[in-house]
C-alpha positions in Angstrom: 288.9 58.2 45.5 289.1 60.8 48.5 289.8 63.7 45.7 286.1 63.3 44.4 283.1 64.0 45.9 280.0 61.9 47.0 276.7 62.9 46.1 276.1 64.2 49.2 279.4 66.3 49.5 278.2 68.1 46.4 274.8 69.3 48.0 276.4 70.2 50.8 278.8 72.7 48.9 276.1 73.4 46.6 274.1 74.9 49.8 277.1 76.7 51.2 278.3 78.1 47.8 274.6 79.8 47.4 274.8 81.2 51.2 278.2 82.9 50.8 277.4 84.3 46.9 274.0 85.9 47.9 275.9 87.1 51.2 278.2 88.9 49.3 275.5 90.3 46.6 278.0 89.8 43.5 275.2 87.9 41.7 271.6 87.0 40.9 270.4 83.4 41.6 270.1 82.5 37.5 273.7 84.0 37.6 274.4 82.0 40.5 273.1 78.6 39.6 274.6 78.9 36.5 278.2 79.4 38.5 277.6 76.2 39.8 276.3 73.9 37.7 279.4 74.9 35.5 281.6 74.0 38.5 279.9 70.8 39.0 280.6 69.8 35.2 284.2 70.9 36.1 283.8 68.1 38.6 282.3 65.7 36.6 284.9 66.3 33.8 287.8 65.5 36.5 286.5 62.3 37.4 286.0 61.4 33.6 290.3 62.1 32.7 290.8 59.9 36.6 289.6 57.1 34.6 291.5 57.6 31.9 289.0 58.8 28.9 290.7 60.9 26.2 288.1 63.3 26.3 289.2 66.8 24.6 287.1 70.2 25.4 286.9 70.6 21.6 284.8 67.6 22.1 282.7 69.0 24.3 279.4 70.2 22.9 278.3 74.0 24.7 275.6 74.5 26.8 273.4 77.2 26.6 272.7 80.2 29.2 268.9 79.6 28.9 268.1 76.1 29.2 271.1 73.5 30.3 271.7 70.4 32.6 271.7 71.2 36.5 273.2 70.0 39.0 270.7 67.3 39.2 270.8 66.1 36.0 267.7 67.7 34.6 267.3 71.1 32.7 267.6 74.3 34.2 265.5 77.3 33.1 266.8 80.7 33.4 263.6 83.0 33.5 264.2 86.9 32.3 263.3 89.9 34.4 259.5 88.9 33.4 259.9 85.0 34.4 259.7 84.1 30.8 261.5 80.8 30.3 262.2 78.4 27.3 258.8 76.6 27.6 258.6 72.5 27.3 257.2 71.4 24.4 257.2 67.6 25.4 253.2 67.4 25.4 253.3 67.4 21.6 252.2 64.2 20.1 249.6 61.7 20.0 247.7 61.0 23.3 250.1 64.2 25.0 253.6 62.6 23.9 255.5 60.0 24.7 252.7 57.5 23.9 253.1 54.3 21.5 250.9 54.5 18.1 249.1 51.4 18.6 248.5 48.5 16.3 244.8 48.4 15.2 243.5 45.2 14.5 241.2 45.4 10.4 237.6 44.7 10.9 237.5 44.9 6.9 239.2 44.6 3.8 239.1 46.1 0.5 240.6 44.7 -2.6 241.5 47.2 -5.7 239.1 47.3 -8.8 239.3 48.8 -12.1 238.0 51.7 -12.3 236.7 54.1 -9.5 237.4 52.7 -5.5 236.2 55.4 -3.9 233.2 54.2 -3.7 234.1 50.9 -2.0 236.6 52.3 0.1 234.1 54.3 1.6 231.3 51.7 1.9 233.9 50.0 4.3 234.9 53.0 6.6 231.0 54.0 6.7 231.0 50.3 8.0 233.0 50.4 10.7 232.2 53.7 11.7 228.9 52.6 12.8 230.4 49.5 14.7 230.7 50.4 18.8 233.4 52.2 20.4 235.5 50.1 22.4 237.2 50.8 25.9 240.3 51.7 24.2 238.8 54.6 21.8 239.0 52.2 18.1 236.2 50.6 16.2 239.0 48.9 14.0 240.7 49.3 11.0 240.1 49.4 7.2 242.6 47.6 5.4 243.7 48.1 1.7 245.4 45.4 -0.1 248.8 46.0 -2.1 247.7 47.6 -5.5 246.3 50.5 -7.0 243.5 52.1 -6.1 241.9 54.9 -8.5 239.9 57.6 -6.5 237.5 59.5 -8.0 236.1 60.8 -5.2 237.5 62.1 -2.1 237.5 59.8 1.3 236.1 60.8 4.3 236.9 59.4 7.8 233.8 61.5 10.1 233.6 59.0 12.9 235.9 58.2 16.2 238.4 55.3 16.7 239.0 54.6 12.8 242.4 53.2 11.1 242.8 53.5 7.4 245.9 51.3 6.5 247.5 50.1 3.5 250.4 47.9 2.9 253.0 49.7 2.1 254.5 53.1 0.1 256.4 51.8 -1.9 255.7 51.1 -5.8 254.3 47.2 -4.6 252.3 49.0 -2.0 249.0 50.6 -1.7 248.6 53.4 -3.7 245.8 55.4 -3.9 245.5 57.5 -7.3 243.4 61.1 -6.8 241.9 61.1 -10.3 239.8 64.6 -10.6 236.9 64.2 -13.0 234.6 67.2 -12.6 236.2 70.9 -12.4 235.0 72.0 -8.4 232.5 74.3 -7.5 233.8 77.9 -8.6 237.5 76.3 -9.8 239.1 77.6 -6.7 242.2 75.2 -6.1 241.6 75.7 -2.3 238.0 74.8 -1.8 238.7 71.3 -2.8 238.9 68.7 -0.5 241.9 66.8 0.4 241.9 63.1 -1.1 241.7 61.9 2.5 239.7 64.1 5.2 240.0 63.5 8.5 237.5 65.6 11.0 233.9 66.0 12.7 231.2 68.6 12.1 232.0 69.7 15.5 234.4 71.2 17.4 235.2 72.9 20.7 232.1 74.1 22.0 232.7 77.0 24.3 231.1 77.7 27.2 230.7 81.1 28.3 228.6 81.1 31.4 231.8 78.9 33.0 234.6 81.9 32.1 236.2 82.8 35.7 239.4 85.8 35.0 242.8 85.4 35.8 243.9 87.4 38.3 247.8 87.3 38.2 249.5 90.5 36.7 251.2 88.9 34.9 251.6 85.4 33.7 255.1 84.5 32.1 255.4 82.6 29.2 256.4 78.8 30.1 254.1 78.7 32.9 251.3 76.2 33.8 249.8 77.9 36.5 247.8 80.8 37.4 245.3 82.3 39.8 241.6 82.9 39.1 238.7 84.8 41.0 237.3 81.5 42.0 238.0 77.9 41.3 235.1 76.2 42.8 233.1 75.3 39.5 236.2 73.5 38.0 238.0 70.0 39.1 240.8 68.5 37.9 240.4 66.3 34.1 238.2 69.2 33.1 239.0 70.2 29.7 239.2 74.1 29.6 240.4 77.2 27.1 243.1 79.7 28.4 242.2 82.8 26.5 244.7 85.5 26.1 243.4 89.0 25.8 245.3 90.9 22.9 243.5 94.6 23.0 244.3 97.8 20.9 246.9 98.7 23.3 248.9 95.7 22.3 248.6 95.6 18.7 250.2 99.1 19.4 253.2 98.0 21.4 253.9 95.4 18.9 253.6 97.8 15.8 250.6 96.2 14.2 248.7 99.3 13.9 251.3 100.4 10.9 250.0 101.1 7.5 253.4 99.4 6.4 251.6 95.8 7.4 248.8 96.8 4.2 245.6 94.7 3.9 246.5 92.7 6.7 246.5 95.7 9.2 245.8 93.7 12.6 243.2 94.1 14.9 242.7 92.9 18.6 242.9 89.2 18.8 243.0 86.7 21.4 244.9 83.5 21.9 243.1 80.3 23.0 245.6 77.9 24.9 243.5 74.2 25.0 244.3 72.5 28.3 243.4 70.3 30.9 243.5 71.1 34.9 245.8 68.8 36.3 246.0 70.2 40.2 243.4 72.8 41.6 245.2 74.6 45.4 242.6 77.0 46.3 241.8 79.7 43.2 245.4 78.3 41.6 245.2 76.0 38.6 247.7 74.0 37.3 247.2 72.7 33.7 249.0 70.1 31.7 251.1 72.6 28.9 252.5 76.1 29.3 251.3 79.0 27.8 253.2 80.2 24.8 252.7 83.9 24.7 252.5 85.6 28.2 249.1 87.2 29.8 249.5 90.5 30.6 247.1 92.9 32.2 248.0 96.0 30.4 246.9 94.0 27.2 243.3 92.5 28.6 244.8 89.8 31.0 242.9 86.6 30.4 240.6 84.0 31.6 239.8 80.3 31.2 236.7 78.7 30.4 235.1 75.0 30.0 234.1 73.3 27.0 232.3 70.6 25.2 234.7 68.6 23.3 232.6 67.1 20.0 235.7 66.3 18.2 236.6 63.0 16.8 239.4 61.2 18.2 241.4 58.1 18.0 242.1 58.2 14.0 245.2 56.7 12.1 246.3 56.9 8.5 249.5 54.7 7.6 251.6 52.9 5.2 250.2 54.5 2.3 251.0 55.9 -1.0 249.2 58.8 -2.5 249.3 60.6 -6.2 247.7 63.2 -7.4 246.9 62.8 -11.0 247.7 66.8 -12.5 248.0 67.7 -16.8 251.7 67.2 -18.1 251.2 69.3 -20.9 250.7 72.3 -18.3 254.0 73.9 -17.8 255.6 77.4 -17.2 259.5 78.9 -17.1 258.4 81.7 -14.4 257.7 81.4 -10.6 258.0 83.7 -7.7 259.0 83.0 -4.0 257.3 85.9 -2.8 254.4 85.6 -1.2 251.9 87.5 -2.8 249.2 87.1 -4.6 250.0 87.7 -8.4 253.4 87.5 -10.4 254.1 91.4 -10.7 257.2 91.7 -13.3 258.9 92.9 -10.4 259.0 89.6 -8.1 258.9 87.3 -11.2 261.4 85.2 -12.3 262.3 83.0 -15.4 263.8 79.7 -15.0 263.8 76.1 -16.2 260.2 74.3 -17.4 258.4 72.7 -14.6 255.2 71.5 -14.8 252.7 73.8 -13.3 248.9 72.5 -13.5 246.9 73.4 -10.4 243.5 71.8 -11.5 243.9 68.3 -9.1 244.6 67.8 -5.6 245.6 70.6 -3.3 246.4 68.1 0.1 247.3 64.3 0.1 245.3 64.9 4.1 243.2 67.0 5.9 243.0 67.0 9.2 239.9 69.1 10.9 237.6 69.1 13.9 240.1 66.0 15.6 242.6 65.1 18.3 244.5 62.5 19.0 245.3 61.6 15.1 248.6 60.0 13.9 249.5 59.7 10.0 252.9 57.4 9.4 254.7 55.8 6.8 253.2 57.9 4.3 254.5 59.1 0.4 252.6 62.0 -1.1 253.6 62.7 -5.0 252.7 65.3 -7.0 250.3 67.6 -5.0 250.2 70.9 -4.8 250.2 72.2 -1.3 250.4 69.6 1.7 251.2 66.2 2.5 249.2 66.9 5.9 247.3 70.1 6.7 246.1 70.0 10.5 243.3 73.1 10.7 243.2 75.3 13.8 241.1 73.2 16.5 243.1 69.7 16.0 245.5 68.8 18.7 247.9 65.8 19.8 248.8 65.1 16.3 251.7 63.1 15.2 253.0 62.6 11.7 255.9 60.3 11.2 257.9 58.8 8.6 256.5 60.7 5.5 257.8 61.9 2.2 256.5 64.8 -0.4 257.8 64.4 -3.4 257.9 66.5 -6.9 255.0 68.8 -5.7 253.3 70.2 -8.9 252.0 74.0 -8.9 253.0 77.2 -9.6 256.0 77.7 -7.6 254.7 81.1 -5.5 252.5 82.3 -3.0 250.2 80.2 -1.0 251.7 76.8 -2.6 253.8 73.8 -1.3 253.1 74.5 2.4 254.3 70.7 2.7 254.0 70.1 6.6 251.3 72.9 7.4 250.2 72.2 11.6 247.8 75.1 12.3 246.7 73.2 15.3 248.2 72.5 19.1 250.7 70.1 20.1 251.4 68.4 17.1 254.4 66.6 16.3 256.1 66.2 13.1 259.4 63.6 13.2 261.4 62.4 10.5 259.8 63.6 7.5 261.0 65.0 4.5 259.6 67.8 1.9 261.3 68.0 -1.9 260.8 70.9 -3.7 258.3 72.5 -1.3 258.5 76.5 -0.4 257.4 76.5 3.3 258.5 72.5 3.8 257.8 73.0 7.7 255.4 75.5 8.7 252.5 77.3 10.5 249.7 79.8 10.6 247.8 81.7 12.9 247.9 82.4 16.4 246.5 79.5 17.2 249.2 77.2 16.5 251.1 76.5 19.2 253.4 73.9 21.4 254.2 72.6 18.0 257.5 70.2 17.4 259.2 69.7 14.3 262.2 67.0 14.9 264.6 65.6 12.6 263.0 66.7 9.9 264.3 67.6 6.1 263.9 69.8 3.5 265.1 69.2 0.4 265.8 71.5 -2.8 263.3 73.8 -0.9 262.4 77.1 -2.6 261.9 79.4 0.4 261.3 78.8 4.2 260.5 76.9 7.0 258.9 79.2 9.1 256.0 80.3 11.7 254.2 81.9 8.6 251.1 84.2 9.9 249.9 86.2 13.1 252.1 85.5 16.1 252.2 81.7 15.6 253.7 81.2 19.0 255.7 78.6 21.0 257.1 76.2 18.2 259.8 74.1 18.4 262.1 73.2 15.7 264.5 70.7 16.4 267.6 68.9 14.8 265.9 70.2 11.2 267.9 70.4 8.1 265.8 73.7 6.5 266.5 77.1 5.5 264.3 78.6 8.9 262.8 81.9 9.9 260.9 83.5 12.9 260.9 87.2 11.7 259.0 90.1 10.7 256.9 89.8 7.2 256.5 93.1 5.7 253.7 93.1 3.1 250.6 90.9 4.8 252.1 89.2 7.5 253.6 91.1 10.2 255.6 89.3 13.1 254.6 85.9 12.2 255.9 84.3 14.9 256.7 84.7 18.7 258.6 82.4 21.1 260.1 80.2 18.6 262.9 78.0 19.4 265.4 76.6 16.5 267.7 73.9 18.6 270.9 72.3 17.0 268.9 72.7 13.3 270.8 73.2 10.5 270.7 75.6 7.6 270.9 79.4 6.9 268.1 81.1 9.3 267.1 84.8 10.3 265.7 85.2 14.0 264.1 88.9 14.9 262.8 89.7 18.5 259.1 90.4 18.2 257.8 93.5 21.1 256.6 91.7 24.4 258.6 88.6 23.2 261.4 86.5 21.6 262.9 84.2 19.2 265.4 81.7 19.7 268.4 80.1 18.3 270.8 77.7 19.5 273.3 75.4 18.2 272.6 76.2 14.7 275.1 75.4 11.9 274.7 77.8 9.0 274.1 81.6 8.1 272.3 84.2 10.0 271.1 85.8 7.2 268.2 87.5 4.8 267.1 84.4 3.1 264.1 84.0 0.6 261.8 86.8 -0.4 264.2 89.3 1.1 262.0 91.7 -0.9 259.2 91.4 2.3 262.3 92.3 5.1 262.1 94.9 7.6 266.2 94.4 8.9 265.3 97.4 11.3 263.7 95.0 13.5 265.8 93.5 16.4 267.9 90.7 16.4 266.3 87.2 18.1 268.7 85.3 20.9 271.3 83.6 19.1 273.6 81.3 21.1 276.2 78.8 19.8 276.3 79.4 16.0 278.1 76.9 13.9 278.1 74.7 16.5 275.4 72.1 18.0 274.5 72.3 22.0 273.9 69.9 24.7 271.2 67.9 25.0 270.7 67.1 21.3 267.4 67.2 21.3 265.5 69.7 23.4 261.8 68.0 23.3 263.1 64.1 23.9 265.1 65.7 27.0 261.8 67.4 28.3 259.9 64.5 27.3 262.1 62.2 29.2 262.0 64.2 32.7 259.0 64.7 32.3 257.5 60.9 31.5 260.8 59.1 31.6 263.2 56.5 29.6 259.5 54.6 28.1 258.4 57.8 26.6 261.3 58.4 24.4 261.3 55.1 23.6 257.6 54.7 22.4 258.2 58.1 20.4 261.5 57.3 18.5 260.4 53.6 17.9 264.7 53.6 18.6 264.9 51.8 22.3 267.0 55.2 23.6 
């Protein structure tokens, strides 16, 4: 074995191979690390054919420029001339990923009933929801016996540390039947309730007097740390708000100023990044995510700030059916995938029947006011937006193991937003949408860190997508889904910013956003105008695209960062797999 090298060996030439590059000034140090961690897999390939694998380079899956095993083992990050990086999306999830969904033990039971159950349902949740608060953050759980269940009424879960659990989807499970009575206030479709909410009165409660500014320059996206005028009224566990300045002068540099954006003309925003400090150094402050869009100077800078966190927590929906009950003999031939707000003759189309009644439920679950929420093992059939909808404000959501089928609307605008997570952090694994438009998707600047992973859509009638107002910093990863990150003539804009598709598959368009970028990496399909191509500006830049048509190394980007990050246990309590 004296033709290989030791550990040791290799650090050794890894030190002197960095002295005599940077001596000679050929390259930068990305260019340079990058140099050698491909020598090193050179290496590591040579030891592989000396013990006779059949190994063939064909075989070998790419690695990308950006974000790719070191020399150690663990990812590398190649910053741009800004120090923007791929961020790590790993803290998506319940309880901050990589944690187990618990088993909570039922404090009560409910039996089905002819007629109306919403009514005992209810009774029970109120019940447990004024039983203490144990240590570990549950009252208990509510469970609903195999059967059907006919709802009336919408349920409400308002209180902390509740589980609402049936016994199965399936046709022998526990199916709860959304049965709408009474036409709602003003016949709006979206100011009914879900037939489960999930949420508090309260939210994040700002506090003002506690805002101390950032005073770095410049703070790259992917970053964790900054410095601020003074950290002596913050330790570390406080719960604080990073808020991003976006002033005129922005809007500007990104173009949002144009008449061409129409009633949705933008005006200055700001970005709210929820954190907690996890190492205070003096004024530096370390916090437990990234940021997802960088703070900048020229555009306001930014600052952080406390808050009182009156959000419920601690809440779990599972093993569940639901159907919404909707009028057969409502059907149309025409629908429209772009998203506006009427059926002009000029975006409509004429197709087969479908049934198109819009007077029943809008959501299967709404998620509001709420952190630390997991719904699994869930079917959702016949509604006519969302299986789960997870408001701006919610974060450390999972959803797992779910299934929309045969959605029933009007197939256009502002419909069949199957998987909608307008919140932070949320993860959304192994679920599937049929039928929906925007299976996968987002809105508003506030959603961000957000994972989708291993995730299909089937039969789907436009794209999964960041869909509204520089959604920033998602990740979508090994999903099966036509998928955009682009700029939205019409009312949208640049809908999203510092979005990553890794090894997904499916036609996609990526466009670089001003001040940012969109990724793509290992994607098998078309880089193309897909959906509503109507609503394209193709005068906007082309997004990073590496590797098309064929998958990269790691396969998946969040279970890699979640396993440096927390280790082996972590993947393992997220897949449910034992990798």
């Amino acid at each position: 074995m004296t033709n290989l090298f030791t550990s040791k060996q290799l650090q050794i030439r890894h030190a002197s191979f960095l002295k005599s590059e940077k001596a000679l000034g050929l390259y930068n140090k990305s260019q340079i690390q990058f140099y050698w961690d491909f020598n090193v897999r050179l290496i590591l390939l040579s030891f592989l054919f000396f013990y006779g694998f059949q190994l063939h380079a064909q075989d070998l899956p790419p690695a990308t420029s950006l974000v790719y095993p070191g020399v150690n083992g663990k990812l590398t990050y190649i910053a741009d001339s800004l120090g923007n990086t791929i961020p790590d999306f790993s803290n998506a999830g319940y309880e901050g990923g990589g944690k187990p969904i618990p088993y909570v033990a039922a404090k009560e039971t409910v039996w089905p009933v002819l007629g109306d159950n919403s009514e005992n349902i209810q009774k029970a949740i109120d019940k447990v929801s004024a039983m203490p608060l144990l240590p570990d953050g549950f009252r208990g759980a509510i469970l609903l016996k195999m059967g059907h269940y006919q709802l009336d009424k919408p349920i409400y879960i308002r209180a902390s540390g509740i589980v609402l659990r049936g016994e199965g989807k399936s046709d022998i499970g526990t199916i709860l039947f959304g049965k709408i009575t009474v036409q709602p206030e003003g016949g709006q479709r979206f100011r009914r309730p879900a037939l489960i909410n999930i949420g508090g009165n309260d939210g994040m409660l700002i506090q003002e007097e506690s805002k101390q500014m950032i005073t770095n320059v410049y703070v790259p996206v992917g970053s964790n740390s900054f410095e601020v005028v003074s950290a002596k009224t913050f330790k570390v566990g406080d719960s604080i708000v990073v808020r991003r300045y976006g002033n005129e002068d922005w809007i500007k540099e990104i173009g949002m100023d144009s008449v061409k954006v129409g009633r949705n003309s933008w005006r200055p925003f700001n970005i709210l990044f929820d954190r907690v400090i996890t190492e205070i150094k003096g004024n530096t402050i370390k916090v437990d995510a990234p940021i997802f869009t960088a703070i900048d100077k020229r555009w306001g800078g930014g600052e952080i700030l406390k808050y009182n966190d009156q959000r419920i927590h601690h809440v779990g929906v599972e093993n569940l059916r639901g159907i919404s009950e909707f009028d057969p003999s409502v059907r149309t031939t025409t629908y429209g995938n772009m998203d506006r707000d009427k059926l002009d003759a000029a975006f409509k189309y004429v197709g087969d029947e479908y049934f198109s009644d819009e007077n029943h439920y809008s959501n299967f679950i709404n998620i509001s006011n709420a952190k630390n929420v997991w719904v699994r093992n869930m079917d959702a059939l016949h509604f006519a937006n969302s299986v789960v909808q997870s408001n701006a404000g919610t974060k450390w959501i999972t959803i797992q193991d779910c299934e929309s089928k045969e959605p029933v609307s009007i197939r256009m605008g502002a419909r069949r937003f199957t998987y909608q997570m307008n919140g932070q952090m949320c993860l959304v694994q192994r679920c599937t949408s049929q039928k929906g438009r925007h299976s996968f998707v987002l809105q508003g600047s506030e959603a961000s860190g957000n994972v989708f992973l291993n995730c299909t859509a089937v039969n789907p009638y436009s794209t999964s997508e960041p869909h509204n107002k520089w959604v920033n910093g998602v990740l979508y990863d090994n999903v099966k889904a036509p998928l955009t990150a682009r700029y939205w003539d019409y009312i949208i804009g640049w809908a999203g910013a510092n979005i990553v598709f890794w090894n997904c598959e499916g036609d996609f368009l990526v466009q670089k956003p001003p001040t940012a970028q969109n990724y793509s990496f290992g994607h098998i399909g078309i880089n193309a105008v897909i959906f509503n191509a109507g609503l394209q500006d193709l005068t906007k830049p082309n997004g990073h695209v590496e590797s098309m048509d064929k998958h990269v190394f790691p396969k998946s980007l969040y279970l890699t960062q979640l396993k440096e990050r927390l280790g082996v246990e972590a993947v393992q309590n997220t897949t449910g797999l034992g990798n």
